[in-house]
C-alpha positions in Angstrom: 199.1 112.3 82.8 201.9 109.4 83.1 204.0 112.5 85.1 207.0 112.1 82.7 208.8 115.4 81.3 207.0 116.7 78.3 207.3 119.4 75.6 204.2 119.6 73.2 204.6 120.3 69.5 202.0 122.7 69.6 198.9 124.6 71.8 196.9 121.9 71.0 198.8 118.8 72.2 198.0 118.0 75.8 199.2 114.7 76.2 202.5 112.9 75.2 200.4 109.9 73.4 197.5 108.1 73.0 197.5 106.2 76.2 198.6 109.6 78.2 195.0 111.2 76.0 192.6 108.8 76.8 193.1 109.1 80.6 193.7 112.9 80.4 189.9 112.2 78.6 188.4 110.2 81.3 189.7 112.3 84.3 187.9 115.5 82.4 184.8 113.6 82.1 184.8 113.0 85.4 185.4 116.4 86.4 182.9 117.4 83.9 180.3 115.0 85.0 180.7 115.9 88.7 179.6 119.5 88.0 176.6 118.8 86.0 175.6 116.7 89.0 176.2 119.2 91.5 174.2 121.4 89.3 171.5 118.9 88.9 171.6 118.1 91.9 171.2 122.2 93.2 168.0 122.3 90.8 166.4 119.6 91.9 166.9 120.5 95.9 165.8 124.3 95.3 162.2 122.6 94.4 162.2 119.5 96.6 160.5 119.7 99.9 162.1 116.7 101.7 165.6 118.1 101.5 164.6 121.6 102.7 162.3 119.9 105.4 165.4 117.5 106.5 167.8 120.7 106.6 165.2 122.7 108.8 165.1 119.7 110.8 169.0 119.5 110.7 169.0 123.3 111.5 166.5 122.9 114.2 168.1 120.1 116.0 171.4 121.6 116.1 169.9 124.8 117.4 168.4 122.5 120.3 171.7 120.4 121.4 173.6 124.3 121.2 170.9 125.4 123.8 170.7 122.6 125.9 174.5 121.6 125.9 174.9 122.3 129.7 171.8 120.6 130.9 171.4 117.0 131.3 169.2 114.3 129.3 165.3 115.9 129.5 164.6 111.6 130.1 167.1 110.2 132.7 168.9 113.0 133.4 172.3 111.6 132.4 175.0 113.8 131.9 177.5 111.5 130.8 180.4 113.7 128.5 181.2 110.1 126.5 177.7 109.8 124.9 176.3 111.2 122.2 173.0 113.2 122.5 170.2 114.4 120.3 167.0 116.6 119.8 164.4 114.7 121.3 161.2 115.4 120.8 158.6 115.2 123.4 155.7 114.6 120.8 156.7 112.6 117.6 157.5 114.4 114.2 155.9 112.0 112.3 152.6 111.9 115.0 152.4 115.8 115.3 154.2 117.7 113.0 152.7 120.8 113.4 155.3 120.6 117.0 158.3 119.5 114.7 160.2 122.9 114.8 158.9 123.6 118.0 161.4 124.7 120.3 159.1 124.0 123.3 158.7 120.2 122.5 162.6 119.3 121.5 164.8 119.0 124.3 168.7 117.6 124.4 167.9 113.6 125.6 170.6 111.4 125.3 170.5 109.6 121.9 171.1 105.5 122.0 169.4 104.9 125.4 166.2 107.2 125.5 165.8 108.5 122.4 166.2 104.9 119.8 166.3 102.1 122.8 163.3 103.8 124.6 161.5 105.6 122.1 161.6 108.6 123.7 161.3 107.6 127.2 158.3 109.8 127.5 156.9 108.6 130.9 160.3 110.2 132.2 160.9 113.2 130.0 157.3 114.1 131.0 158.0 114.9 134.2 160.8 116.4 134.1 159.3 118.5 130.9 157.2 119.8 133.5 159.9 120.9 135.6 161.8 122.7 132.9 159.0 124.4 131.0 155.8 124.5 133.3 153.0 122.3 133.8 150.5 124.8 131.3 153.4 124.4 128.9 153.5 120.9 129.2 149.5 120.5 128.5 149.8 123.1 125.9 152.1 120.7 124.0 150.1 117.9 124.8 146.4 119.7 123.2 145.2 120.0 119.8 146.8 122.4 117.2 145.8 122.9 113.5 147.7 120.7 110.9 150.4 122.6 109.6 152.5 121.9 105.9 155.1 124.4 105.7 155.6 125.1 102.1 159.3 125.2 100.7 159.4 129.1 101.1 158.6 128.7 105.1 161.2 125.6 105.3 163.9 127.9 104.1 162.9 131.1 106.6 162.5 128.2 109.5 165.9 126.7 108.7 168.1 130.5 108.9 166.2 131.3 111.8 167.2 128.1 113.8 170.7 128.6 111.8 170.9 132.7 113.0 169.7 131.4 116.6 172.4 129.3 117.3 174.6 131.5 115.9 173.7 133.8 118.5 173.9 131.2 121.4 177.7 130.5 120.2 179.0 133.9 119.4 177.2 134.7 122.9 179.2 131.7 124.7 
């Protein structure tokens, strides 16, 4: 531990004293502790629906900003390379969220302007929601649909397929 030269008595010595022991000690409990908790931490996510909804979000969204990388914002049809974009949706996860992985109602919109400073800037990503996908498409989005909960199971297919689409898009770029 203190990185001077030493030769131990025997296999059992790993430290040169006391001192040299009790840090040798802490830095294994650490490395100890920190694989328990990763461990834990695995468990606890295999059965927890919020993480495997946020990573079929996460897998979703990225999907989305692959596909529409050459397009401009769906809301004010910025193109502006020094800003960062997003997957907006057209209708609101937390409002409809049998839409939330639906690739008809996320579009790339520019992030800090239309997506958080304008929630959405739906009266302009409307129309030009219409343009892109079709006015039927647009009311289709805009109808009822039957309240969906995707159990764990379905939040794991739903985040490989978005992960295996964009794969696609890239390896197809």
């Amino acid at each position: 531990m203190c990185k001077e030269k030493f030769t131990p008595p025997n296999t059992l010595t790993r430290t040169c004293s006391i001192k040299c022991a009790i840090a040798d000690g802490k830095e294994t409990q650490k490395k100890e502790y920190k694989a328990i908790t990763r461990k834990a931490r695995k468990k606890l996510n295999d059965n927890d629906r919020s993480y495997w909804l946020d990573k079929a979000q996460t897998a979703c969204n990225a999907y989305i900003r692959e596909r529409d990388k050459h397009l401009p914002c769906i809301s004010c049809g910025t193109t502006n390379p020094n800003i960062q974009y997003c997957a907006g949706h057209f209708k609101t996860r937390g409002g409809h969220p049998e839409l939330r992985f639906h690739p008809m109602n996320i579009h790339k919109q520019c992030n800090k302007y239309c997506n958080m400073s304008l929630s959405g800037n739906i009266a302009e990503y409307r129309p030009r929601l219409i343009e892109k996908i079709g006015l039927s498409a647009v009311e289709w989005l805009e109808g009822a649909h039957k309240p969906q909960k995707p159990s764990i199971e379905d939040l794991r297919e739903i985040t490989e397929y978005y992960k295996d689409l964009r794969r696609l898009l890239i390896s197809n770029d």
